[in-house]
N, C-alpha and C positions, 0 to 999 in steps of 0.2 A: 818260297816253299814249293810252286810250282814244278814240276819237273823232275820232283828228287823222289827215289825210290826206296821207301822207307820200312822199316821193321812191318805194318800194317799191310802193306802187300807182297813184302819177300817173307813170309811165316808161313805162306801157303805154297811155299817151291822151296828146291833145291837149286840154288844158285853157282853157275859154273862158270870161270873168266877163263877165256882162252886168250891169253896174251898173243900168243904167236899167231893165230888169224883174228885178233882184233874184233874177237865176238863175247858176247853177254848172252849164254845160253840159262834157260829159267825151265825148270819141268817137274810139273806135278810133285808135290809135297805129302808126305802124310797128311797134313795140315789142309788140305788143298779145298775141301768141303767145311771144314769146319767156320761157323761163324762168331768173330769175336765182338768181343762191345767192341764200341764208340764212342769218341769221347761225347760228354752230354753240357760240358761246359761253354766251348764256344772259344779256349784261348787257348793260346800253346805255353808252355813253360819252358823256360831254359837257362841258362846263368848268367849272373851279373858280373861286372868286370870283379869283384870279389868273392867270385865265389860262391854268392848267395842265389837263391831259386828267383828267377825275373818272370814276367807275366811279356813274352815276346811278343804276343799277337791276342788284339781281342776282334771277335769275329761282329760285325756289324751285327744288331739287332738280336743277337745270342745273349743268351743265362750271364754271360760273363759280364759283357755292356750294361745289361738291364742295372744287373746287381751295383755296377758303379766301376770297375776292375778294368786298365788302360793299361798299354804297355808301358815298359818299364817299370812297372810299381816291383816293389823288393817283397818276398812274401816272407815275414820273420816268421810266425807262427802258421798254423792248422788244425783247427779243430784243439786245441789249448797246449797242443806238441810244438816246442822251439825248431824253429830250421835253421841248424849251427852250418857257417859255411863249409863244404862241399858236401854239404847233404845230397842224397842220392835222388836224381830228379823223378828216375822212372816210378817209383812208389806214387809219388806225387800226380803225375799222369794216370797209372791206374784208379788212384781215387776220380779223378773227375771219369771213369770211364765206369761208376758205380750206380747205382741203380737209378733211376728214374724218381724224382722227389725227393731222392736225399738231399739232406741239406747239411752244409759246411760253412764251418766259421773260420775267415780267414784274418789272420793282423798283417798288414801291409806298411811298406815305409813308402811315398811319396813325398817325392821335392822337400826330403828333410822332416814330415810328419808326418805321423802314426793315425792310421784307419782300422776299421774295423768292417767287414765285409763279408755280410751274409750270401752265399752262393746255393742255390738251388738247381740240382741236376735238371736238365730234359734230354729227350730226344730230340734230336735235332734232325734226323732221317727218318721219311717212312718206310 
């Protein structure tokens, strides 16, 4: 994850590639002041070799860890909604970037069995 320049800090620029001199020019954004949530979960999400919404990365000592949530787990459900393969990941994202306390209820598949996994938003930044 390192190193990559992602929606969270290009939403505040205009992004310009100059092929021909081999530059990446970035400048001020409408967006350029405004501040957005964050995720308050602790994990990243992304897909499974079918398809399915994966738990990529759980962050040491975060909301995610606590709660019990490793990479790899498959997330079937949320909050009692099915997540049918190529479900759209970023909805999913914006939930964990939801309020402070909230809490979700996740069904996971690992190594072949079904969990159940209470997650409770924080801030994770002051």
């Amino acid at each position: 994850v390192a190193g990559n320049l992602g929606n969270s800090i290009l939403r505040h620029f205009h992004l310009t590639l100059n092929y021909p001199d081999q530059q990446v020019i970035l400048a001020k954004g409408s967006n350029f002041t405004n501040i957005f949530q964050r995720d308050k979960s602790g994990m990243i999400i992304g897909s499974s070799e079918t398809n399915k919404p994966m738990i990529s990365f759980v962050a040491a000592g975060g909301p995610a860890q606590k709660a019990g949530f490793m990479a790899g787990d498959i997330i079937l459900e949320v909050n009692g909604e099915e997540t049918p393969p190529n479900h759209r990941i970023l909805p999913l994202r914006d939930l964990l970037r939801g309020d402070e306390g909230s809490m979700h209820i996740f069904k996971i598949s690992r190594e072949g069995k079904k969990h159940t996994i209470s997650l409770k938003l924080q801030n994770l930044f002051p």
